[in-house]
C-alpha positions as a Python dict, from the first residue, in 0.01 Angstrom:
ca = {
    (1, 'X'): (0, 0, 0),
    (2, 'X'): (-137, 358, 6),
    (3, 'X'): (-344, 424, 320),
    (4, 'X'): (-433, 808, 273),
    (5, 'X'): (-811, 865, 306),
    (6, 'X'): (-974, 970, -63),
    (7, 'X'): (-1122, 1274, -183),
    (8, 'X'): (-1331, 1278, -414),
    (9, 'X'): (-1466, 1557, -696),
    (10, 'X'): (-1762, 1479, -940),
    (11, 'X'): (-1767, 1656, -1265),
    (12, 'X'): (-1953, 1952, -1437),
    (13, 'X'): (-2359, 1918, -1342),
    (14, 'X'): (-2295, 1710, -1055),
    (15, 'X'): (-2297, 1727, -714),
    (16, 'X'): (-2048, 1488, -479),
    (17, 'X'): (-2278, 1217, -434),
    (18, 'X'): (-2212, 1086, -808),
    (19, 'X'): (-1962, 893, -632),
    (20, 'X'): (-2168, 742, -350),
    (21, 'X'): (-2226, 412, -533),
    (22, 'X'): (-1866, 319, -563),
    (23, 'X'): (-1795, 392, -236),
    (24, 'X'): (-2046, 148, -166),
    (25, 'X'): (-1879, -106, -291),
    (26, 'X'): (-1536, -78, -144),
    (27, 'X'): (-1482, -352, 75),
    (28, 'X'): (-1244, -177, 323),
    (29, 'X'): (-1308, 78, 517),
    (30, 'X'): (-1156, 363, 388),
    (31, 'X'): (-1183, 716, 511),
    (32, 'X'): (-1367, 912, 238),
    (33, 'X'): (-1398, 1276, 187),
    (34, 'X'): (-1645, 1423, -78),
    (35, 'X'): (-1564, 1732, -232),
    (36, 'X'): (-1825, 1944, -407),
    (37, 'X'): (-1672, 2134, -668),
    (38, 'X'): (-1647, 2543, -610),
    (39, 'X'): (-1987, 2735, -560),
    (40, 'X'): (-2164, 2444, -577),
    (41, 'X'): (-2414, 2340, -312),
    (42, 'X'): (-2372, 2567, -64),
    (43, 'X'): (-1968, 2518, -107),
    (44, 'X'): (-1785, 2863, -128),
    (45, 'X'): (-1678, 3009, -467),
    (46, 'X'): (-1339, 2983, -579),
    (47, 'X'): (-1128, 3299, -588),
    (48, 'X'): (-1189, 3300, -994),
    (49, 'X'): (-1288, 3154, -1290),
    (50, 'X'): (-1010, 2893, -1407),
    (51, 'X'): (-888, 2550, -1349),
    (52, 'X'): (-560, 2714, -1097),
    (53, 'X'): (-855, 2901, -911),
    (54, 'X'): (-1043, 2534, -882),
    (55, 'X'): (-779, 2396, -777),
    (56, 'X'): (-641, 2651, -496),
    (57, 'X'): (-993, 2608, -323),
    (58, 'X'): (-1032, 2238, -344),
    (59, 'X'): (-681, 2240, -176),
    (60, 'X'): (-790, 2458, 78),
    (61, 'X'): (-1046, 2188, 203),
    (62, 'X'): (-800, 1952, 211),
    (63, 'X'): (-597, 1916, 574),
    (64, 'X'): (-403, 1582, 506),
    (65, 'X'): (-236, 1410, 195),
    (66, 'X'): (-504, 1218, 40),
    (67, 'X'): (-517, 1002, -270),
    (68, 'X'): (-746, 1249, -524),
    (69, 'X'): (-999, 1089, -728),
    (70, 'X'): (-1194, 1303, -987),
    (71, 'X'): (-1454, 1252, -1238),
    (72, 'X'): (-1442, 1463, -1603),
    (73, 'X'): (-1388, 1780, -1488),
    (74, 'X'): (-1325, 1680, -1137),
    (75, 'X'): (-1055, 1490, -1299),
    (76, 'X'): (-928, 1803, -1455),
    (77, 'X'): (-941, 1975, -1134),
    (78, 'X'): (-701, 1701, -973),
    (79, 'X'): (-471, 1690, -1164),
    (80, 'X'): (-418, 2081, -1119),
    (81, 'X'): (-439, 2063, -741),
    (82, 'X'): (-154, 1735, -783),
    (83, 'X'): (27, 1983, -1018),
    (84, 'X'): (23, 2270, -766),
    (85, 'X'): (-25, 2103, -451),
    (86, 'X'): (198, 1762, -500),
    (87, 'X'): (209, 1750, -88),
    (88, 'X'): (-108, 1699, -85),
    (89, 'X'): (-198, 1434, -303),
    (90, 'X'): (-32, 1112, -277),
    (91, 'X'): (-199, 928, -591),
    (92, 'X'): (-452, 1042, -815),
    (93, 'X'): (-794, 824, -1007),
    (94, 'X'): (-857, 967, -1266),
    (95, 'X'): (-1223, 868, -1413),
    (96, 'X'): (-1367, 994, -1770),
    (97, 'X'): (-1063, 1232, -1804),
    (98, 'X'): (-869, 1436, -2048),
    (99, 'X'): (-597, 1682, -2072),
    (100, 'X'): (-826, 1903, -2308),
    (101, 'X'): (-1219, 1875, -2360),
    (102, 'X'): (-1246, 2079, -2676),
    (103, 'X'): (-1079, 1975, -2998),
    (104, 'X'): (-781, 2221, -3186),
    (105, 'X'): (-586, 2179, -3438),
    (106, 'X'): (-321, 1937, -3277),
    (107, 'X'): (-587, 1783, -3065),
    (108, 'X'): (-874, 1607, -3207),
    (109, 'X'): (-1010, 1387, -2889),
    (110, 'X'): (-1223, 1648, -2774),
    (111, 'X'): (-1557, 1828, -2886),
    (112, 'X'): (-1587, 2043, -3154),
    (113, 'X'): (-1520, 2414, -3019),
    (114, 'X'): (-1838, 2526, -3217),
    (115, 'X'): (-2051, 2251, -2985),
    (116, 'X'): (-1866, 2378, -2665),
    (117, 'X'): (-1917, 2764, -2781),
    (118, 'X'): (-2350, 2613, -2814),
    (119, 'X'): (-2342, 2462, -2491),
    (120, 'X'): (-2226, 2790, -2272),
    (121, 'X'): (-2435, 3010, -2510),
    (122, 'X'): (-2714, 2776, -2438),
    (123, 'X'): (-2643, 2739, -2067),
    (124, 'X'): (-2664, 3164, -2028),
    (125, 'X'): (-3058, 3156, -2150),
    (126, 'X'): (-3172, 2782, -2017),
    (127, 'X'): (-2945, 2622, -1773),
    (128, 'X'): (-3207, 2301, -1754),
    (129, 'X'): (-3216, 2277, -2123),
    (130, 'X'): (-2820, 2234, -2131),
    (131, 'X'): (-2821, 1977, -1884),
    (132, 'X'): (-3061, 1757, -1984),
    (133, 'X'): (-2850, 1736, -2327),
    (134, 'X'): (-2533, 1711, -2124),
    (135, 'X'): (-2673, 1405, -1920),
    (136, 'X'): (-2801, 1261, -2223),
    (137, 'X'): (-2414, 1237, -2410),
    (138, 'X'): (-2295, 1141, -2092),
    (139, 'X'): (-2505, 823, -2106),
    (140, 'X'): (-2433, 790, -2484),
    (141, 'X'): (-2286, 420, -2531),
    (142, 'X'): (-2350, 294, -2225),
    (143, 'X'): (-2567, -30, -2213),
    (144, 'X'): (-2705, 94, -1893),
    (145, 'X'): (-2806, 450, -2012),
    (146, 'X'): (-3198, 436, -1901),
    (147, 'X'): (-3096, 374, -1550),
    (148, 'X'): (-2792, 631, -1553),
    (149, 'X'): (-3002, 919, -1673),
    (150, 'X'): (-3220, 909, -1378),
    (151, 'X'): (-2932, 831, -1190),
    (152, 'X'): (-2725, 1143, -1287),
    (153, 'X'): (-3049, 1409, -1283),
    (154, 'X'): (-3098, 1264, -902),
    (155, 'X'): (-2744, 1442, -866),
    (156, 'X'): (-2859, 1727, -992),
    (157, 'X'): (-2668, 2056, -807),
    (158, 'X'): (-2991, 2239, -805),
    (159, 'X'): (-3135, 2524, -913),
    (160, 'X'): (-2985, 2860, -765),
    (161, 'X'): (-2806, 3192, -881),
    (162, 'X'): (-2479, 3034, -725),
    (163, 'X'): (-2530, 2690, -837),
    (164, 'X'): (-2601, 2828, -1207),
    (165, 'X'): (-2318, 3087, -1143),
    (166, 'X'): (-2090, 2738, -1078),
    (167, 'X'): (-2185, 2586, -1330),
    (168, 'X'): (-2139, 2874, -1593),
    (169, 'X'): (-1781, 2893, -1461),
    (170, 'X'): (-1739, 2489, -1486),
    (171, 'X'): (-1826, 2538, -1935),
    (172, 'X'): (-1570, 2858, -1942),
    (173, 'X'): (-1294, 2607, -1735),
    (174, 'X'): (-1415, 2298, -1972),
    (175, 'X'): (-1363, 2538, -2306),
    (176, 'X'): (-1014, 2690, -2194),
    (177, 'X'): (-802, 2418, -2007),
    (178, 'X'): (-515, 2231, -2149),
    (179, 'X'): (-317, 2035, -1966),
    (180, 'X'): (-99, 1906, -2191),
    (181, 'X'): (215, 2094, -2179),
    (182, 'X'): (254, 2036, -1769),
    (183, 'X'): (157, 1681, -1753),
    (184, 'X'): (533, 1580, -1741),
    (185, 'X'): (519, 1792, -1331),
    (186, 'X'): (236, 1535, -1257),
    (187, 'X'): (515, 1238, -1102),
    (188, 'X'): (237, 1077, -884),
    (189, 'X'): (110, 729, -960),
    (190, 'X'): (-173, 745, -1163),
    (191, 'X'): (-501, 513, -1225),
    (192, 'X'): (-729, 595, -1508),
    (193, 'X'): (-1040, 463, -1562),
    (194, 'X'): (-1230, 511, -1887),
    (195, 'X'): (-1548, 422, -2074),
    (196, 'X'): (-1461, 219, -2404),
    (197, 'X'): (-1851, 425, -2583),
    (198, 'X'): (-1728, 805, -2404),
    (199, 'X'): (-1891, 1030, -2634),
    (200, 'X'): (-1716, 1374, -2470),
    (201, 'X'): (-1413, 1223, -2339),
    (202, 'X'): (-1322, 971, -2590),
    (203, 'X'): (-1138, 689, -2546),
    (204, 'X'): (-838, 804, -2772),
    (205, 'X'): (-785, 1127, -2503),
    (206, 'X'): (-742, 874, -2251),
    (207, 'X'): (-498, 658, -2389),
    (208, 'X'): (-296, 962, -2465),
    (209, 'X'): (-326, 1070, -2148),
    (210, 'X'): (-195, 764, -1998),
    (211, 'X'): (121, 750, -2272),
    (212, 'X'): (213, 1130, -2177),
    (213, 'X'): (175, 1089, -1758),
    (214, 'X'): (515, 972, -1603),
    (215, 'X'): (340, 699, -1357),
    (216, 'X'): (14, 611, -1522),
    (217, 'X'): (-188, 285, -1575),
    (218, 'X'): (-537, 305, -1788),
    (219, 'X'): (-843, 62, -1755),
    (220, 'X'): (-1081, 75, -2033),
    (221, 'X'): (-1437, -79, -1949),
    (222, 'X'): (-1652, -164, -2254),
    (223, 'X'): (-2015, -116, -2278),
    (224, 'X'): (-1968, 225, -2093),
    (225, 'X'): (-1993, 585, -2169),
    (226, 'X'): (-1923, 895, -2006),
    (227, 'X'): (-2091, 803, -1649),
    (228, 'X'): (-1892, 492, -1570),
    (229, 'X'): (-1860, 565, -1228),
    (230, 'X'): (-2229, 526, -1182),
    (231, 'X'): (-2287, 252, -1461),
    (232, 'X'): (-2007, 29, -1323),
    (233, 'X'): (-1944, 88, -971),
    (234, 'X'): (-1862, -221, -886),
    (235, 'X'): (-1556, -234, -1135),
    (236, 'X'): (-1444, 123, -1041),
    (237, 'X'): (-1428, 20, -641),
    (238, 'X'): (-1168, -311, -749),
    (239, 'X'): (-982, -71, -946),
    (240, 'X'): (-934, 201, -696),
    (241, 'X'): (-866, -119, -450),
    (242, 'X'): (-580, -282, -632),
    (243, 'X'): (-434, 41, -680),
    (244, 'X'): (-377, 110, -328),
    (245, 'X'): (-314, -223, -249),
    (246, 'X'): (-50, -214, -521),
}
């Protein structure tokens, strides 16, 4: 049984409390940290713009080895801190993730760099614009997506030069990360939790993921997109349960 307290980072257009309704449904009492993502809500910047830089300052906040549960990007962003922290992190959950969001030519689960290039052009002239599309593909699929969109916008970071200055950063860490070649360092046990209907992260990322990490086990959930941390929190709190308890 793991008994390290969990931290927890949302992903791109979110702020921490994304993951408030599964911790609402864990049934023990587990110590919970949540981590807002660099420059975002009041949180301090990160030292620069890419997914090491993320992942030095989410370290920094944390004083303990903790089991590191992320969301899209904040999934992304643990498995760097894991990768260049391992003290710290003594299991990872990984929800809605991938090793690369935008697609290449030896890598086609992710979006189409000509979308990706669209969304940070669109994001320089109207920030609210891009995220209302971005909240509407992350509740692509998912038979609760009414619900979920209302859901997600009352998670909104908020409007603000550093906010918007976070979030521009997020899209250039989105549009350059792979983490393919060094998922062989990542040795930790590993829980992934995906959405069967992900329209950015699709399913076919995850199960690769899961077949290249040493110590990994992947749940898929039908009937769920992108957001099915907030669709089915229920099912994400057993998860994250049996895996400690396992």
């Amino acid at each position: 049984m793991i008994a390290a307290p969990l931290a927890l980072i949302p992903g791109w257009g979110a702020r921490a409390q994304v993951w408030e309704a599964v911790v609402a449904h864990l049934s023990e009492p587990l110590a919970v940290q949540l981590l807002e993502l660099p420059g975002v809500g009041g949180t301090p910047g990160a030292a620069g713009d890419t997914l090491a830089h993320w992942a030095d300052a989410l370290a920094a906040r944390l004083t303990q080895p903790v089991v590191l549960c992320g969301w899209s990007l904040g999934a992304m962003v643990a498995m760097e801190v894991a990768r260049r922290h391992p003290a710290l992190v003594e299991a990872l959950v990984l929800i809605a993730a991938t090793p690369r969001f935008v697609a290449c030519a030896d890598w086609p689960h992710g979006l189409d760099p000509d979308t990706v290039a669209r969304f940070r052009a669109g994001f320089a002239t109207d920030p609210q614009a891009i995220l209302r599309r971005f909240r509407a593909l992350q509740v692509m699929g998912d038979s609760h997506r009414r619900e979920l969109a209302a859901a997600l916008e009352s998670c909104h970071p908020g409007r603000s030069s550093e906010s918007d200055a976070a979030l521009a950063e997020g899209l250039r860490i989105l549009a350059a990360s792979d983490l393919r070649p060094c998922l062989g360092e990542l040795v930790v046990r590993t829980r992934i939790v995906h959405g069967a209907n992900d329209s950015l992260m699709p399913e076919a990322a995850a199960r690769w993921l899961a077949d290249a990490l040493p110590d990994a086990r992947l749940t898929v959930l039908q009937d769920s997109g992108h957001a099915v941390l907030l669709s089915r929190p229920h099912e994400c709190a057993v998860l994250i349960e049996s895996f400690l308890d396992g």
